[in-house]
C-alpha positions in Angstrom: 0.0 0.0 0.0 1.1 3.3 -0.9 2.1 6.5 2.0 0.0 9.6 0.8 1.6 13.0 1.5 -1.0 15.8 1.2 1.2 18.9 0.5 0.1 22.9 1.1 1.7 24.5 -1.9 1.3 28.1 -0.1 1.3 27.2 3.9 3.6 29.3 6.1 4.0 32.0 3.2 6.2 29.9 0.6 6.4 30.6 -2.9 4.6 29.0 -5.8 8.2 27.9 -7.2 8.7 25.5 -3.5 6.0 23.1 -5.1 7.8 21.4 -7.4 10.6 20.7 -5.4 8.4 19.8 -2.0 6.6 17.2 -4.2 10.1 16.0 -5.3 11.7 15.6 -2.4 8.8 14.2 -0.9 8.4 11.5 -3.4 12.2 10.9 -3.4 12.3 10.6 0.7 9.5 7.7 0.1 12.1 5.8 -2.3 14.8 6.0 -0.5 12.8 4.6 2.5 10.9 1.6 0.3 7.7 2.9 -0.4 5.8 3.8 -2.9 4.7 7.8 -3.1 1.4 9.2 -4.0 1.8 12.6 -3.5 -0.9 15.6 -4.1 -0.8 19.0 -4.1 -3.9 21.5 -2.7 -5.6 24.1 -4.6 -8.6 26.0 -2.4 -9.8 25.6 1.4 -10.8 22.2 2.4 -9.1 20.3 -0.7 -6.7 18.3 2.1 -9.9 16.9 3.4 -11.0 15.7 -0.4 -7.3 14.8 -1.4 -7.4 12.6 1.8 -10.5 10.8 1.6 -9.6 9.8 -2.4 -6.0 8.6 -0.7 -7.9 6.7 1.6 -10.3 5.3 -0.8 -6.9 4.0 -2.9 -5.8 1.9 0.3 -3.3 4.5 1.6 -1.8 3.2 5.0 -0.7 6.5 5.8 -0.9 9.9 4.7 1.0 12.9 5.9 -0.3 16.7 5.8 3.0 18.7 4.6 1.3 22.2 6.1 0.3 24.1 9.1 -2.5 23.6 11.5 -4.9 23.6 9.2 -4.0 21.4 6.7 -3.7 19.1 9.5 -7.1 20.0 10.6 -8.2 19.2 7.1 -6.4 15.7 7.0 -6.8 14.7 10.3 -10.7 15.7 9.8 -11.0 13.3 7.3 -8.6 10.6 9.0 -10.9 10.9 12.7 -12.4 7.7 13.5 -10.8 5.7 10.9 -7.6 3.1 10.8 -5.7 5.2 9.1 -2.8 7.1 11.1 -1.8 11.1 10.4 1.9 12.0 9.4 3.2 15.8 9.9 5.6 17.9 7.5 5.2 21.3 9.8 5.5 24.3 8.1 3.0 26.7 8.4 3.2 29.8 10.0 3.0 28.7 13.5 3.3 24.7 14.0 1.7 25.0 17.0 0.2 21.1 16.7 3.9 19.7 15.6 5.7 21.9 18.0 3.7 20.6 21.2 4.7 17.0 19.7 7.8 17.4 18.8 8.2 16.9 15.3 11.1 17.6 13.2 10.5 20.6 11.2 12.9 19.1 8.5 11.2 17.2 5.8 13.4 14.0 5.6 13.3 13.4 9.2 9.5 14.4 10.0 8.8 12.0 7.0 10.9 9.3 8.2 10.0 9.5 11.8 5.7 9.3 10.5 7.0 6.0 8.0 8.9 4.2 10.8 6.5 5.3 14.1 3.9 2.9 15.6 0.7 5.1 15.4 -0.3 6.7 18.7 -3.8 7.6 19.8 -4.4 11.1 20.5 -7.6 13.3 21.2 -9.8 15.6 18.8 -12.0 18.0 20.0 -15.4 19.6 18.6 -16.9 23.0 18.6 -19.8 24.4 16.6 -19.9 20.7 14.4 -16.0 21.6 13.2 -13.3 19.7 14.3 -10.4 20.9 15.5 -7.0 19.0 16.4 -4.7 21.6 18.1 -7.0 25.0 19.4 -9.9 26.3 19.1 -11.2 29.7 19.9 -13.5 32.7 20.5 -13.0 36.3 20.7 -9.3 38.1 19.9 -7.5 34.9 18.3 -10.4 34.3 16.3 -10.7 37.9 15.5 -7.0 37.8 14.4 -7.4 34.6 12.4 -10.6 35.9 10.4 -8.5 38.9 9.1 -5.3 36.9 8.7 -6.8 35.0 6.6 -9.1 37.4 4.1 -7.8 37.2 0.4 -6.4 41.1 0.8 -4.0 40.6 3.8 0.1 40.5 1.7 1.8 38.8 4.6 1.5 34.9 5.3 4.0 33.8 8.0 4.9 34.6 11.3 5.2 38.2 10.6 2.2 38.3 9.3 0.0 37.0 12.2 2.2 39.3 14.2 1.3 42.4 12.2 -2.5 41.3 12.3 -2.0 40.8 16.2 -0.7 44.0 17.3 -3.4 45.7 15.2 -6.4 43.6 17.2 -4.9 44.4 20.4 -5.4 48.2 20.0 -8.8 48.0 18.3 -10.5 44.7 19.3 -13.5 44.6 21.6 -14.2 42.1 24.4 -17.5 40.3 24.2 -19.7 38.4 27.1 -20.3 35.2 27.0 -22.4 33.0 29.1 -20.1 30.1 29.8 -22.0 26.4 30.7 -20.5 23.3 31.8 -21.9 20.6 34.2 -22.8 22.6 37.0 -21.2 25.6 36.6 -22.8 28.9 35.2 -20.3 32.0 34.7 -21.2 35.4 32.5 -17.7 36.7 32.1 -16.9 40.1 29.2 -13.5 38.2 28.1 -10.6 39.1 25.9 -10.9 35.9 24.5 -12.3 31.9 25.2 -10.1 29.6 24.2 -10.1 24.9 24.1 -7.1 24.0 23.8 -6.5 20.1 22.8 -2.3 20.9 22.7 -1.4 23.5 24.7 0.3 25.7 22.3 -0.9 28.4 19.5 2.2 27.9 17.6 6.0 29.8 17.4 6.2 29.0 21.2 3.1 30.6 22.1 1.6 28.5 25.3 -2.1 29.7 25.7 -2.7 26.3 27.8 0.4 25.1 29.8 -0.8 22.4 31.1 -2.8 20.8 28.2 -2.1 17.3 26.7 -3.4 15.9 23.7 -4.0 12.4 25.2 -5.8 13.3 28.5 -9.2 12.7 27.4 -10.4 16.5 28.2 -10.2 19.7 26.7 -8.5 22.9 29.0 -10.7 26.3 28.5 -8.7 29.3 28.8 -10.9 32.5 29.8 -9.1 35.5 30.0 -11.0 38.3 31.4 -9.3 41.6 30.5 -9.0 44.1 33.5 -6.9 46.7 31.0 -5.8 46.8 27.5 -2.0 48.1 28.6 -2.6 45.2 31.4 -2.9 43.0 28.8 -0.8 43.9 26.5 2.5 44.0 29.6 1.3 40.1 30.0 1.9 38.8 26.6 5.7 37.6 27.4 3.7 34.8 29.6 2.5 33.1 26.4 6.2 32.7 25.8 7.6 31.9 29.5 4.9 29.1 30.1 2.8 31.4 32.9 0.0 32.6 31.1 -2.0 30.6 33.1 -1.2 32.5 36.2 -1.7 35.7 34.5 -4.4 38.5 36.1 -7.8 37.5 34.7 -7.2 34.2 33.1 -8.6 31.1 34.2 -7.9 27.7 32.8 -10.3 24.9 33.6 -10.2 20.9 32.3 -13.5 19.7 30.9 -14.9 17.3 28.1 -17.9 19.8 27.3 -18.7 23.4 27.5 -21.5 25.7 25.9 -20.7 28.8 24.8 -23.7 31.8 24.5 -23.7 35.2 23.1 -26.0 37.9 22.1 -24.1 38.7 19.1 -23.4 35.7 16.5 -19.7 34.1 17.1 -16.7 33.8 14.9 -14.6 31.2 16.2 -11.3 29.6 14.9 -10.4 25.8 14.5 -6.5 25.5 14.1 -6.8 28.7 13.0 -9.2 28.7 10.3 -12.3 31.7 11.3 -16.4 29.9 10.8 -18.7 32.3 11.3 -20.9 30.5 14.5 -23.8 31.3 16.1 -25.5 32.9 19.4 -24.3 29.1 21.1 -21.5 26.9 20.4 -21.1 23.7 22.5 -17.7 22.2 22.3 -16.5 18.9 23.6 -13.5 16.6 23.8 -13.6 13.3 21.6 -10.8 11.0 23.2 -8.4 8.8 21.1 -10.4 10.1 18.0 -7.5 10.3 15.7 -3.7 7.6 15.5 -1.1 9.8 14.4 2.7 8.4 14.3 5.8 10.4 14.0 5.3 11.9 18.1 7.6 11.7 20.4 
């Protein structure tokens, strides 16, 4: 049976002429290692997911998502539930999924760690109906994602969500939400609501410190802002591993939460924006997906 490798032509900002030669080496990695390549290139949004299931439907035994989070997303969407096991090639503009696992950002090893790994179970989580493998959010990230990712915005990369960041954190607006689960009842005007699966955004940024994606649960992040200059002095803590002891933020483990708003929600899943509605109920959906190549 053949490995698929499910490559992002454009992820992480590269440039149309990378193609070739990431299809290439790809299928050139897969020889060298005894196997037989079928490798595909994406076009649009949600063309992994497609390119996936047809790999699938040609007895693939593995395919890999050369991309970032949500090329992953899209793969491991279409992978969830199934036998088949998920490979990584990170290299999107914040690897937050591969960096939490440890994953080689160099193609021949990533590659060659997914080929020769015994596939591991890890969780997915759920939110709004979409699926997400590494975090999920509501308010400023998603805010950030929705306008990194219109057709008009020039910079892809790291610099780019940094540009798009420091805009939102002058002009964005904190919403409340009525936050439900089991018990528990909380109305809280937050910065941002955030289930983390992995416990990183990406580049080194740790919303959820603690968060693991083999636990079985799902760690929300609220962070309720008590100034915007506040705020913005507590950003180093994504970086330092502390955010979680950071004025305003809480950080609770749960396997299902309901999310309410007056206004209708944008939220993110591995960083793709879905416009929502007033309610989004999320949940955690253990051992949903065997991925291979983790430490």
């Amino acid at each position: 049976m053949s490995i698929a490798i499910i490559i992002n032509p454009v992820a992480g900002g590269a440039a149309g002429g990378t193609v070739r030669a990431r299809a290439e080496l790809a299928a050139d990695i897969l020889e060298r290692l005894g196997e037989t390549a079928d490798v595909s290139v994406t076009e649009r949004a949600g063309h992994a997911r497609l390119l996936t299931e047809a790999a699938v439907k040609r007895g693939a035994r593995l395919v890999i998502a050369w991309g970032g989070d949500g090329t992953i997303n899209e793969v491991a969407s279409a992978l969830a539930f199934g036998p088949v096991p998920v490979g990584i090639v990170p290299s999107g503009s914040g690897n937050g999924l591969a960096r939490e696992l440890g994953i080689d950002r160099r193609p021949e090893r990533a590659i060659s760690a997914a080929v020769r790994a015994t596939p591991a179970a890890m969780d997915m989580g759920e939110i709004g109906g979409r699926l997400f493998v590494n975090v999920a959010g509501i308010g400023i990230d998603a805010h950030v994602a929705s306008k990194f990712n219109t057709p008009g915005n020039p910079r892809r990369g790291f610099t780019g969500y940094l540009r798009v960041g420091l805009r939102a954190l002058f002009t964005y607006s904190p919403e409340t939400y009525m936050i439900s689960a089991g018990d528990s009842r909380v109305t809280s005007r937050a910065l941002l609501c955030v289930l983390a699966n992995s416990a990183q955004y990406g580049n080194g940024a740790r919303i959820a410190p603690g968060a693991r994606v083999d636990d079985g649960e799902l760690d929300l992040v609220v962070f309720v802002e008590r100034s915007r200059i506040l705020t913005c002095c507590q950003v180093p803590r994504l970086f330092n591993g502390t955010v979680d002891r950071a004025s305003g933020c809480t950080v609770r483990r749960l396997k299902e939460v309901t999310i309410e708003c007056a206004s209708p929600m944008v939220f993110h899943v591995d960083g793709e924006p879905v416009q929502g509605g007033t309610m989004l109920t999320a949940r955690v959906l253990p051992g949903a997906l065997r991925i291979c190549g983790i430490r």
